[in-house]
C-alpha positions in Angstrom: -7.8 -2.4 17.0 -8.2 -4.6 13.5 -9.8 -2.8 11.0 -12.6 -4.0 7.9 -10.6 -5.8 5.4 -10.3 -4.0 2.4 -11.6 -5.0 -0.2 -11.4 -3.6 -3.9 -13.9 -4.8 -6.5 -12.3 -7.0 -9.7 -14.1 -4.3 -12.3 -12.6 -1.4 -10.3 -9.4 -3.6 -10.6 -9.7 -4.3 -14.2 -10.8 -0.2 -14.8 -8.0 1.0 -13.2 -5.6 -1.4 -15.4 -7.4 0.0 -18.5 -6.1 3.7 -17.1 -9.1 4.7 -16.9 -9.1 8.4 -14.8 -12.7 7.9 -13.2 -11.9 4.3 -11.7 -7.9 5.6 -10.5 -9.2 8.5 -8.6 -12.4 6.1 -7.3 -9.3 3.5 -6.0 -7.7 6.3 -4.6 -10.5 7.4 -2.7 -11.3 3.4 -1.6 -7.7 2.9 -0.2 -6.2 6.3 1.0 -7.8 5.7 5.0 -5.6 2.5 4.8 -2.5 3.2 2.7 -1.9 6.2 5.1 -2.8 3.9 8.0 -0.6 1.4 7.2 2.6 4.1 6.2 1.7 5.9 10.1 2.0 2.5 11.7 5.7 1.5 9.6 7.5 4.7 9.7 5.5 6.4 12.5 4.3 10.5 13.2 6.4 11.6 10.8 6.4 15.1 8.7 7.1 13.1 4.9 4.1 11.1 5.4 1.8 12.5 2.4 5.1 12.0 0.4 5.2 8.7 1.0 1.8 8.0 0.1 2.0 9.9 -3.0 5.0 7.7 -4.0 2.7 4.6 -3.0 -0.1 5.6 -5.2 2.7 6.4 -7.9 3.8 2.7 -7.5 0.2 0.9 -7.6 -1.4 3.2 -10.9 2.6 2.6 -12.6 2.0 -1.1 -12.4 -1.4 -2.1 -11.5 -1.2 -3.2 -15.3 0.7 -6.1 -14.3 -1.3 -7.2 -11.4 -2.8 -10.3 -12.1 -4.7 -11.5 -9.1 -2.8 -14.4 -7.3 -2.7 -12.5 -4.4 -5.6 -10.3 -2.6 -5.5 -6.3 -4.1 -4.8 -5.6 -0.6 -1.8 -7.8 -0.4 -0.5 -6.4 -3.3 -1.0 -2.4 -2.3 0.5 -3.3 0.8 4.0 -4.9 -0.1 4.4 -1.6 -2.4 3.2 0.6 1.2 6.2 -2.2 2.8 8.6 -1.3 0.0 8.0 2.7 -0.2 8.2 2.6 4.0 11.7 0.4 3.4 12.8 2.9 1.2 12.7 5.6 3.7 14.2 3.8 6.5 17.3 3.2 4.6 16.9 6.9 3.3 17.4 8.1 6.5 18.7 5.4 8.6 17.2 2.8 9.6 17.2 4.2 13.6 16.4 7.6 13.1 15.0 9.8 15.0 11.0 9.7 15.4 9.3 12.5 16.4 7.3 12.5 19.6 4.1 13.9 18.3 1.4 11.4 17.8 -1.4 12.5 15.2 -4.3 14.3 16.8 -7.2 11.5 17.9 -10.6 11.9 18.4 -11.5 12.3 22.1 -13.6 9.9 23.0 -17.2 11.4 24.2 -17.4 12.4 28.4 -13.3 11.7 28.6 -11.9 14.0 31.3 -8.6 15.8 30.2 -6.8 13.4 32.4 -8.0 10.5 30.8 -6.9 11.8 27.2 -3.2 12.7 28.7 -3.7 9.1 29.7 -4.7 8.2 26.1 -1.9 10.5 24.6 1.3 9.4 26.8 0.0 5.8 26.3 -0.1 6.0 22.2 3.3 8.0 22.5 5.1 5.7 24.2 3.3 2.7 21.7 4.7 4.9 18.4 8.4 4.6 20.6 8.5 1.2 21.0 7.2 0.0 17.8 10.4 3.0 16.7 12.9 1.0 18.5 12.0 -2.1 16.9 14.0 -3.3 14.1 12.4 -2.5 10.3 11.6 -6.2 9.8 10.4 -7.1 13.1 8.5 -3.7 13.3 6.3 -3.9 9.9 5.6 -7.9 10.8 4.2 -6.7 13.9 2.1 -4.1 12.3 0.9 -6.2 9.4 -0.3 -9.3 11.6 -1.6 -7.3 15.2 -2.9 -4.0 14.3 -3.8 -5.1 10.0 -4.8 -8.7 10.7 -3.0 -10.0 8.2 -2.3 -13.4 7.9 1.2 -15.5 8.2 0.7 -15.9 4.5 -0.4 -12.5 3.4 2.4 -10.8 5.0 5.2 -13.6 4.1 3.8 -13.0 -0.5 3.9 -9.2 0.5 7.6 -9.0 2.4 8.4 -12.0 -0.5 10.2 -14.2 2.6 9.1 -17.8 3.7 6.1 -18.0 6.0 8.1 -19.6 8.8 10.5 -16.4 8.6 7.1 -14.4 9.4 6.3 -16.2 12.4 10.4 -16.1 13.7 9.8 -12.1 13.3 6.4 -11.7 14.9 7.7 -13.8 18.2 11.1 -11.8 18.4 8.5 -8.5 17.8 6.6 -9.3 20.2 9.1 -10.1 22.5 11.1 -6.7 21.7 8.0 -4.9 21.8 6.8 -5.8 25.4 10.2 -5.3 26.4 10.5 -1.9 24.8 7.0 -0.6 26.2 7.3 -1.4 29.6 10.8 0.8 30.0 8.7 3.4 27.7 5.6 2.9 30.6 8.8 2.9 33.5 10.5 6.2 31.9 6.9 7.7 31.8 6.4 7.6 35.8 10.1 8.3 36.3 9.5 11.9 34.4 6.0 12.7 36.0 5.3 15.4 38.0 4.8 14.8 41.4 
């Protein structure tokens, strides 16, 4: 499901650059839902994830002096989410382990507990194959099917030619329907009968 772009005003921008307390904590507050959006959907459940935003907003109010518009604010935000998420797969291996445990959803209203197992194993096994995919091909997936980013928004943010974007997102996809169907087949093979 795509999201509402964000979007960042050019005076909240050009506050923030002048350090000014008010507008960093106001940016904060405008971009957290995303940044930490954006961080679950590259690195996954994972335990370190307030860490990595904090080093994320540590990156954007340590150089938003030097960002000068040639790219959209959320562009920008997001290659330093891309970077800080990089970071920690090379931290601690690029195929480490992901935990199982998917973030607590809202039920949706009138579901019957079977129906949210459903909607549990289902994002589960999602989180495991996007896991399994390799760092590159994983966060071009992300950025262009669940962000809606465009070829040419993610190629300024990862800093690689557009066609290299495009030659990711069809290997992605192609690993990705291959990793969730065993996911889906290992699912029925381990339920109770």
């Amino acid at each position: 499901m795509m999201r509402k772009r964000l979007a960042v005003s050019g005076e909240l921008i050009a506050r923030c650059q002048q350090k000014e307390p008010d507008a960093e904590r106001e940016l904060f507050h405008e971009t957290i839902d995303d940044v930490h959006r954006i961080l679950y959907r590259l690195v996954g459940p994972a335990e370190d994830i307030e860490d990595l935003v904090q080093q994320v907003y540590l990156g954007v109010f340590g150089s938003i002096g030097r960002f000068e518009g040639r790219s959209a604010f959320s562009t920008w935000l997001f290659s330093i989410c891309i970077r800080v998420a990089r970071k920690r797969a090379r931290g601690a291996g690029r195929f480490a382990r992901l935990r199982d445990k998917v973030a607590a959803q809202p039920q949706k209203p009138g579901a019957t507990p079977d129906e949210e197992l459903a909607r549990a194993q289902k994002a589960q096994a999602v989180h495991r194959a996007l896991a399994r995919l390799p760092y590159k091909q994983r966060t071009v997936l992300v950025l262009y099917e669940m962000e809606g980013f465009s070829g040419k928004e993610i190629a300024e943010s990862l800093r690689v030619p557009e066609a290299t974007v495009w030659t990711r997102l069809h290997h992605a996809r192609k690993a990705f329907r291959r990793s969730f169907e065993w996911e889906k087949k290992e699912q029925r093979n381990h339920a109770p009968s």
